[in-house]
N, C-alpha and C positions, 0 to 999 in steps of 0.2 A: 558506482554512479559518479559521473563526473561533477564536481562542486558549480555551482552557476558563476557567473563571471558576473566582475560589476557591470549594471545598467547603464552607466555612466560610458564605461568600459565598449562596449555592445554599440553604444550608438555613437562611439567617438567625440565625445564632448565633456567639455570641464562640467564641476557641479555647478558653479554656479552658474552656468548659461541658463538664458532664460528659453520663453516656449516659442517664440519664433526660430531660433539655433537648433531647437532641436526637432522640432518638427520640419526643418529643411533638411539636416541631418540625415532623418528616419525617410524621407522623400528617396534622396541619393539610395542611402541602401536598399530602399525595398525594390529599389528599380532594379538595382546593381544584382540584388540576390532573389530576385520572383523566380519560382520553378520554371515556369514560362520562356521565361528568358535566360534566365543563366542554367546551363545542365551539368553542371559539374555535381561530383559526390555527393557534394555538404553543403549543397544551396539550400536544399529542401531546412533544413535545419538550423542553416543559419539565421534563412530567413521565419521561424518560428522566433527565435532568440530574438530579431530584431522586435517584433512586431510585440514579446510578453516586454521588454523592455519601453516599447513606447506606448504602451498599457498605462503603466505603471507613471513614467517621466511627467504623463501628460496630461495627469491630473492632479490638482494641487494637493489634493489630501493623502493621495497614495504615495507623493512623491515625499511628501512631510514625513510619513510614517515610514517608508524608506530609510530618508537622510540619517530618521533618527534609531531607526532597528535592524537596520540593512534588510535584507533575506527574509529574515523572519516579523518584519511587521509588516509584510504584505501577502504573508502566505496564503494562497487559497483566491488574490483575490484578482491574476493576472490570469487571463486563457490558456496561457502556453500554447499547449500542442493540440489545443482544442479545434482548430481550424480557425478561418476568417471573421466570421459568425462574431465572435464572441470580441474582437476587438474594435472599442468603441474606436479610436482612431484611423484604422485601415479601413474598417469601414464606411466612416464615413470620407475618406478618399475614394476606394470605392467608387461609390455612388455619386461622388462629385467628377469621374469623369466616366462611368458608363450607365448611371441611370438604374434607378431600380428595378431589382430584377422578380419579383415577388411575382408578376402578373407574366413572366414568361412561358411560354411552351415551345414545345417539338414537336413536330412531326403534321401529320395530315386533319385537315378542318375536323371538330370536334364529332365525335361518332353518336348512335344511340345511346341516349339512357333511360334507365328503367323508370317508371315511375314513382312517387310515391305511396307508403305503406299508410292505409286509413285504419281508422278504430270508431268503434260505435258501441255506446253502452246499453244493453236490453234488459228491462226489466220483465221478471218472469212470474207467474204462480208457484205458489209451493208446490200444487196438484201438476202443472202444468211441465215443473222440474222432473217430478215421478215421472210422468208419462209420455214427456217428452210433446211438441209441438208446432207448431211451423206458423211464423211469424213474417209480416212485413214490415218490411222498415224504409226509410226515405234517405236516402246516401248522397249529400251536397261530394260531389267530387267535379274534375275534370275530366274531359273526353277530346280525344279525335274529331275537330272541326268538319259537317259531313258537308259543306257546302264547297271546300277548298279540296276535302279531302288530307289535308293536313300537311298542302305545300304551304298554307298561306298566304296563295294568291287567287285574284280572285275567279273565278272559271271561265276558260276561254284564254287565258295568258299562262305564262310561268315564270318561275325565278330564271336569273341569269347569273352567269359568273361574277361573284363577287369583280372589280376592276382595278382597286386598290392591291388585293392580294391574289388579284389571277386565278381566284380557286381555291389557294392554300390555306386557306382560314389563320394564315400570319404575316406577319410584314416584319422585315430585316434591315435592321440599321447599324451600318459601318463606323464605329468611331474610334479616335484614335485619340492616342491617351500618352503617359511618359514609359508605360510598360508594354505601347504597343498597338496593335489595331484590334478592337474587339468587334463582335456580331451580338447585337444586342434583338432578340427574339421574343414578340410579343403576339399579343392578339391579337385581326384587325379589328379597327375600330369601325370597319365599313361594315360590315356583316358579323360580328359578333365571331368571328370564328367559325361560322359555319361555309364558308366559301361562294355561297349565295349572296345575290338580295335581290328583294319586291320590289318591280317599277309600279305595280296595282295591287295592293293591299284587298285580301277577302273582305266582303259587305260584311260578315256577319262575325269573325275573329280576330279583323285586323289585323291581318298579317300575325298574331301570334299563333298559329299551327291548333292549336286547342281552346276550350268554351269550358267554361262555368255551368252546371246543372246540376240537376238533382233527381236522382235516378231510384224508382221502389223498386224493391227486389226482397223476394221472399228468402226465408232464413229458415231452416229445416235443425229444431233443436232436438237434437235425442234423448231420450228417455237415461234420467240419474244425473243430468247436469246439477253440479251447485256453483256458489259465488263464486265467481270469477274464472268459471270453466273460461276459455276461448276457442272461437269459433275461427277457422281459416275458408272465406271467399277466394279462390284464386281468380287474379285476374281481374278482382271488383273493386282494385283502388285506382287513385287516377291516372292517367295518360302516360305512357311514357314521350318522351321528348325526343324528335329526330328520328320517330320511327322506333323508338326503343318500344319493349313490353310493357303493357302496365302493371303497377303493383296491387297487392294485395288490399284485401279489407280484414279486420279482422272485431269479429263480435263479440264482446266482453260480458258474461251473461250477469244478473243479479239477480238470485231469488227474494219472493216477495216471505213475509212472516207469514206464519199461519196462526190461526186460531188459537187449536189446540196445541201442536205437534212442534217438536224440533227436532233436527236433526245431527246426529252425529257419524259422521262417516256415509257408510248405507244403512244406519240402524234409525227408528225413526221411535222418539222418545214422547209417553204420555206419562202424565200424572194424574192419578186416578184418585181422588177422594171418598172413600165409604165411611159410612157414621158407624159407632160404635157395634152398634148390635147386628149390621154387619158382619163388622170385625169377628165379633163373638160368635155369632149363628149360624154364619156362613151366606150367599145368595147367591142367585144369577143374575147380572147386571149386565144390560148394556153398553157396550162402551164403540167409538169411530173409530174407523181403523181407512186408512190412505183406500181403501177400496168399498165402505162403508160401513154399514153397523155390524157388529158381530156380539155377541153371548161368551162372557167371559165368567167362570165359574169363581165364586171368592171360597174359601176353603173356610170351616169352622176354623176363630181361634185365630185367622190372621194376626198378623204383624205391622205395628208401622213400619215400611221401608221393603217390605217385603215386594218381590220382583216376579212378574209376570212374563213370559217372554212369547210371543205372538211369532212362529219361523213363518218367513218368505211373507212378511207382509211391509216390507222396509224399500229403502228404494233400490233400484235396479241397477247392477253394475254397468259402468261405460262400455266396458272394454271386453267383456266374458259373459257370460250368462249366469241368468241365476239376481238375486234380490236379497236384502238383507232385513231385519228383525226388526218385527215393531215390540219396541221393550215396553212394558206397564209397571210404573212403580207405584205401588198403592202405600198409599196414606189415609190416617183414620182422622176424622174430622169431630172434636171434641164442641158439641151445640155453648154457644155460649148463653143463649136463653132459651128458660123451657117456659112450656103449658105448665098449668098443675097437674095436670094429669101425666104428664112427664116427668116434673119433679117426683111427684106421687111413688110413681114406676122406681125412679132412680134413687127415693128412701128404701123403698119396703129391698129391690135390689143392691145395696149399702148394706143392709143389716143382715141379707146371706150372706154377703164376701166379708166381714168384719172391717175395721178401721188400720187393721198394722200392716204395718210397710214391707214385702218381702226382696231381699237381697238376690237374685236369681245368679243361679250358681251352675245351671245346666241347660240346656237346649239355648238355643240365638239368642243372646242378647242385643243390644242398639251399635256394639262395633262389630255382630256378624253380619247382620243388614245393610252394613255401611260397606262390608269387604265383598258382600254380594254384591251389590250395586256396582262397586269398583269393576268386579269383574265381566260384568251385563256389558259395562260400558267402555269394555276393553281399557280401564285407564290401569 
């Protein structure tokens, strides 16, 4: 790689000249050496060279850290070969003889485009998530003007050809400059680009092609959604523009809490508290289940933590067939106050079981219950 040459060097001028010098200078060569105009080999690259060189000259702080580091106190901070963009001096030449180009285009009046994409948040039942259910809802969007039909004018007349751009939805301005004659291509500002315009504005859209409303439309939720399922309306967001399609709507579900139940996954989770003797004796208890009451058997001798698992009573997959697990995890509920005749019960029952503490050494202890439940719970 070839070493850079001085800046000083590049733009033909002593150091001390000042920024009138050198920015007449950088004027002569950029003309001398613009692709555009000069086609020789090494234009293209000269003219890079000129342009990170009058980066650099032509501001005082860069030019300071130059004088005093050459090369390496401005590393990184001149565009080079980065194109025009990046130099604050050419471009603002530039734009001082052909006008900013930001709002340019090419080609034929601007075409359809699609609408855009809506969202709407719906809150659901828990029961309502299970079984799925069909909702209405009120949709503020944009539509297709039906009185215009979506010229825009009012009925009985039509647009005409824009007159400023003939149609072309642009207008073309020649200017000339030290590098030459350029075609500066913009919008027009008669019709926005679209090649048209209204002598008689629609009564009811004003000439803008589309309305403001609010449209109800029913919502068909299936059975197993949870938070934040989404829902795709095609079709049911607003207008597209110029004849384009409309976009989409899209329904962002919330389930509401329930009661009892949570849910994890398709598994549908309770917590079932029985009192002691219970626990001990064993019962049949009823307990809710997503499709009502059902008879759940407690086994002599329960366990806190112990797990129950109720198959295909959980909620229903999206996507396949088939439901998942209402899990029950029982817990025993120690009374915090008795009757006498409770207490009574839980002396004379004291003095079968004795008072000493036993270490259990065999069958489930409180971290087998805990790795049951881990597993119920697929965690």
């Amino acid at each position: 790689m070839m070493a850079k040459r001085d800046f000083y060097e590049v733009l033909g001028v002593a150091r001390g000249s000042d920024g009138a010098e050198i920015k007449t200078s950088y004027r002569r060569l950029a003309r001398q050496y613009h692709p555009d105009i000069n086609k020789s080999h090494d234009a293209e690259e000269r003219f890079k060279e000129i342009n990170e060189a009058y980066e650099i000259l032509s501001n005082e702080q860069k030019r300071a850290a130059y004088d005093r580091f050459g090369h390496a106190g401005v590393q990184g901070s001149a565009a080079g070969a980065g194109g025009f963009g990046g130099f604050g001096g050419f471009g603002d030449i530039f734009e001082e003889f052909f006008g900013s180009m930001s709002g340019a285009r090419r080609g034929r009046p601007r075409g359809p485009a699609r609408g855009d994409d809506l969202r709407v948040d719906l809150s659901v039942s828990f029961d309502e998530a299970v079984f799925g259910t069909e909702k209405e809802i009120e949709v503020p969007r944009t539509e297709t003007c039906q009185n215009c039909r979506g010229s825009g004018a009012e009925p009985g007349t039509s647009p005409v050809v824009c007159k400023q751009c003939r149609g072309t939805g642009e207008v073309r301005r020649v200017q000339q400059s030290f590098l030459g004659s350029f075609v500066n291509i913009g919008t027009c500002a008669g019709c926005g680009g679209s090649g048209e315009t209204i002598s008689t504005r629609c009564s009811v859209c004003q000439g803008q092609k589309r309305v403001q409303t609010t449209r109800k439309l029913k919502v068909k939720i299936p059975a197993g959604v949870d938070n934040d399922t989404r829902i795709r309306l095609t079709g049911e967001g607003d207008a597209g523009a110029r004849g384009g399609p409309p976009g989409n709507l899209y329904v962002f579900v919330r389930v509401e809490d329930h009661r009892f139940f949570k849910r994890r996954g398709q598994d549908i989770i309770l917590d079932l508290v029985i009192n002691v003797a219970q626990a001990a004796l064993g019962d049949d208890v009823t307990i809710p289940t997503i499709n009502g009451e059902e008879k759940l058997r407690i086994a002599p001798g329960t366990q806190p933590g112990h797990i129950a698992r109720l198959r295909g009573r959980g909620v229903p997959y999206l996507r396949r067939g088939g439901r998942g697990d209402q899990i029950v995890i029982i817990q025993v509920g120690v009374p915090e106050k008795l009757t006498a005749e409770q207490k009574q019960a839980f002396q004379q029952l004291s003095q079968t079981l004795g008072k000493e503490t036993i270490l259990e050494t065999k069958g489930k202890g409180l971290f087998d219950h805990l790795k049951d439940l881990r597993e119920a719970l697929g965690l």
